[in-house]
C-alpha positions in Angstrom: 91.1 -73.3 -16.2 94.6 -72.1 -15.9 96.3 -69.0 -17.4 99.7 -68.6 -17.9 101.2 -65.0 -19.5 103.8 -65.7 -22.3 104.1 -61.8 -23.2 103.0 -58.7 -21.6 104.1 -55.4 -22.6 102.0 -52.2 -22.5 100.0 -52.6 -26.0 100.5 -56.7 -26.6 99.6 -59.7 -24.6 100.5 -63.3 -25.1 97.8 -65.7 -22.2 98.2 -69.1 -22.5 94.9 -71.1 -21.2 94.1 -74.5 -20.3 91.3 -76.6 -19.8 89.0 -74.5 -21.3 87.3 -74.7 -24.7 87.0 -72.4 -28.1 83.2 -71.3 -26.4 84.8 -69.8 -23.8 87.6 -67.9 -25.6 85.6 -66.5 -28.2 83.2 -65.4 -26.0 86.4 -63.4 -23.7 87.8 -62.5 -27.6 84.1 -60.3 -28.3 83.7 -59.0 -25.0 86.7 -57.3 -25.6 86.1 -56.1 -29.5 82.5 -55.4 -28.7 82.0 -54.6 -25.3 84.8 -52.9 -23.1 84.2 -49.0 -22.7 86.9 -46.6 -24.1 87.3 -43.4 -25.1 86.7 -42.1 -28.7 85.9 -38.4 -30.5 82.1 -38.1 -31.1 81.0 -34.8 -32.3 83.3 -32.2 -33.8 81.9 -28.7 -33.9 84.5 -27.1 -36.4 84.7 -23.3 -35.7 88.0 -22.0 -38.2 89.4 -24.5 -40.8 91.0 -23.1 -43.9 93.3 -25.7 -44.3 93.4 -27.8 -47.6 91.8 -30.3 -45.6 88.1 -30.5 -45.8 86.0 -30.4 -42.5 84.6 -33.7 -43.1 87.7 -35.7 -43.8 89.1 -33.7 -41.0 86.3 -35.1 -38.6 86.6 -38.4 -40.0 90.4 -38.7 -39.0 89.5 -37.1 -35.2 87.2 -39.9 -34.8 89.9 -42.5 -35.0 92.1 -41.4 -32.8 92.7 -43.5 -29.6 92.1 -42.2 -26.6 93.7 -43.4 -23.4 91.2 -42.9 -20.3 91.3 -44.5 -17.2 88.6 -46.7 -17.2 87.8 -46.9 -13.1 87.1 -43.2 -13.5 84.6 -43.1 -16.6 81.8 -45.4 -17.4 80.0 -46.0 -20.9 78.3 -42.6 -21.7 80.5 -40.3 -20.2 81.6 -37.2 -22.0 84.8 -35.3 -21.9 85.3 -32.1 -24.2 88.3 -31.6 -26.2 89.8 -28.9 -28.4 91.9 -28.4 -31.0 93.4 -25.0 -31.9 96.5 -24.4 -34.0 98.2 -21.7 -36.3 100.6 -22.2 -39.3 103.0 -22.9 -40.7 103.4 -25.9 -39.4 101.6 -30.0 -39.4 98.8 -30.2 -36.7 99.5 -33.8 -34.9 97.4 -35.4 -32.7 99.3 -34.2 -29.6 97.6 -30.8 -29.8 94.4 -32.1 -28.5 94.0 -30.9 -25.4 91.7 -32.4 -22.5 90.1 -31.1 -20.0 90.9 -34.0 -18.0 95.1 -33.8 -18.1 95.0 -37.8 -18.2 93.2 -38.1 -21.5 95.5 -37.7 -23.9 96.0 -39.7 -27.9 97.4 -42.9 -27.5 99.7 -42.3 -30.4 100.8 -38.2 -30.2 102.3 -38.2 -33.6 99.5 -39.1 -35.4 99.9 -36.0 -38.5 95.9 -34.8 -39.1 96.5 -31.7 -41.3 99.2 -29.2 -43.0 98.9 -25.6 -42.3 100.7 -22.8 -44.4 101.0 -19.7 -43.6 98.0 -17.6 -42.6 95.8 -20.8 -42.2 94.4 -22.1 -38.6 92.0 -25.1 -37.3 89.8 -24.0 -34.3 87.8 -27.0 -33.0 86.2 -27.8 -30.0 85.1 -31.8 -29.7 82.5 -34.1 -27.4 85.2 -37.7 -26.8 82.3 -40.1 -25.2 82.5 -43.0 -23.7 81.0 -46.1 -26.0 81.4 -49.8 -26.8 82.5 -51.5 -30.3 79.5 -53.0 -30.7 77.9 -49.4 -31.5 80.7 -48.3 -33.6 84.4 -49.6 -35.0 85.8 -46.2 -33.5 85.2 -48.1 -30.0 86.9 -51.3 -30.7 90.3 -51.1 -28.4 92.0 -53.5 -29.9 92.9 -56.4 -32.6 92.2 -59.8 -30.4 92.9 -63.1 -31.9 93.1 -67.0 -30.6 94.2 -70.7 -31.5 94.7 -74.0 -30.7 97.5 -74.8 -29.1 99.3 -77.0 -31.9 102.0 -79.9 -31.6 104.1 -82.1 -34.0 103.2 -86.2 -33.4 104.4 -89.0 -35.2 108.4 -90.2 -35.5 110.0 -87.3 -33.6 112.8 -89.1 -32.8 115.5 -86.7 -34.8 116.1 -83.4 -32.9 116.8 -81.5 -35.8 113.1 -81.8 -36.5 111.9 -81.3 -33.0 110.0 -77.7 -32.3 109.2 -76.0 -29.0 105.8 -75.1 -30.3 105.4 -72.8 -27.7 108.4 -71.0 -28.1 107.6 -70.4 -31.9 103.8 -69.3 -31.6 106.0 -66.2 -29.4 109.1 -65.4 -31.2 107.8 -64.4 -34.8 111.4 -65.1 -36.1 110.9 -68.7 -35.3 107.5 -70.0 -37.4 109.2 -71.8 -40.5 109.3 -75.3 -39.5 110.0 -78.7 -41.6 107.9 -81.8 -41.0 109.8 -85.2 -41.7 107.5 -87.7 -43.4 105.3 -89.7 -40.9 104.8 -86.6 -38.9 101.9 -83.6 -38.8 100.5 -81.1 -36.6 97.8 -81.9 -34.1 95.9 -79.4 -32.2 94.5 -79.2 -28.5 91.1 -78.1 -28.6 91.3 -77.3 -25.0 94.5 -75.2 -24.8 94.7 -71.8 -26.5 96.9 -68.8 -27.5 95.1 -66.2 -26.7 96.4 -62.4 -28.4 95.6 -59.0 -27.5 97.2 -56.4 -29.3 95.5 -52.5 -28.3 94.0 -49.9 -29.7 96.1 -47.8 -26.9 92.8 -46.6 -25.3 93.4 -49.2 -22.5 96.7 -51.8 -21.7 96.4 -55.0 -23.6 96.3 -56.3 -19.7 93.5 -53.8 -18.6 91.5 -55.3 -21.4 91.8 -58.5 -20.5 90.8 -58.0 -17.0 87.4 -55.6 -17.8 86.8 -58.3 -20.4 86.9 -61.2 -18.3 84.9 -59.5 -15.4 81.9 -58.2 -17.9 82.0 -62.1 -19.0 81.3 -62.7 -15.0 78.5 -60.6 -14.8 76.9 -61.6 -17.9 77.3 -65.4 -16.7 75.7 -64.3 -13.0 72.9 -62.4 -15.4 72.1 -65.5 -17.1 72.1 -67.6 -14.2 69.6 -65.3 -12.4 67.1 -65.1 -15.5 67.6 -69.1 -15.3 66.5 -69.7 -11.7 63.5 -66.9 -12.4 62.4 -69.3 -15.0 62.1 -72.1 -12.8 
């Protein structure tokens, strides 16, 4: 199989691949939703909240947050405690939860959670553990999509109606395109665009590489259970 990047920046990835088939990337496309490790607020023990906010919408919104982590240092089920602790007036944002490990921090720091007026304060102390998408949506790092890698055929003789299909499936500006009569899209069903677009807990390229090497081991698994059956 060969992989070729077509955009990488921190929270987006573009792969190219070849020679594969829609098995194979939908498998990579679930590890990622369902099983890559990151970072995400648990429990929330809520010590002073007089805001307008209740405690349970409040909780609700701390859960969401992304988390970035790195993941060589924490495995699934690891817990790292957070807190929370602000005075008003003022908006309480995501960038005043503070970690115990200086590294983990929101993804996104302007996330606004509550308002505060004058005399009102949020004291909160929170469990941010480890888990997997599969267990819960808070855990799913990113939005991953895929598709055959199309083409025009037919009479493509005039330029005007040539497309650099490639080029278009990158530059969102360029997706309007007119077909001349005689000519339609085909697809390859063994070459794919392959889209990550993350959560923030992890870069778009980390998650590919943690996905692709959990697909490994759960090929090597399956090949051991194989042979024992034999």
């Amino acid at each position: 199989m060969d992989v070729k990047v077509l955009v990488e920046k921190e929270n987006v990835v573009k792969v190219l691949l070849k020679g594969t088939n829609a098995a194979f990337v939908n498998g990579l496309r679930r590890q990622i939703m369902a099983h890559v490790p990151v970072l995400a607020i648990e429990d929330v023990h809520i010590y002073d909240n007089n805001s307008a906010m209740h405690d349970e919408m409040l909780a609700q919104r701390l859960g969401l947050i992304p988390l970035r982590m790195d993941s060589k240092k924490y495995k699934e089920g690891d817990i790292v405690k957070l807190v929370l602790e602000k005075e008003g007036p003022g908006t309480v944002y995501s960038r005043d939860i503070k970690s115990t490990d200086p590294k983990i921090e929101p993804a996104a720091l302007n996330v606004p959670l509550t308002k505060l007026v004058e005399g009102q304060k949020v004291k909160i102390e929170m469990d941010a553990v480890v888990g997997i998408g599969k267990t819960h949506s808070k855990w799913q790092p990113a939005i991953v999509s895929y598709q055959e890698m199309p083409s025009i055929t037919g009479d493509t003789k005039d330029k005007a109606y040539k497309a650099d299909m490639l080029e278009m499936l990158i530059d969102e500006k360029q997706r309007d395109i007119i077909l001349k009569e005689g000519q339609h899209i085909a697809y390859d069903p063994e070459t794919f665009i392959f889209t990550i677009e993350s959560h923030g807990n992890l870069t778009a390229k980390e998650l590919f590489e943690v996905a692709a090497e959990k697909l490994r081991e759960k090929t090597e698994e399956f090949r051991r259970e194989l042979k024992n059956l034999s």
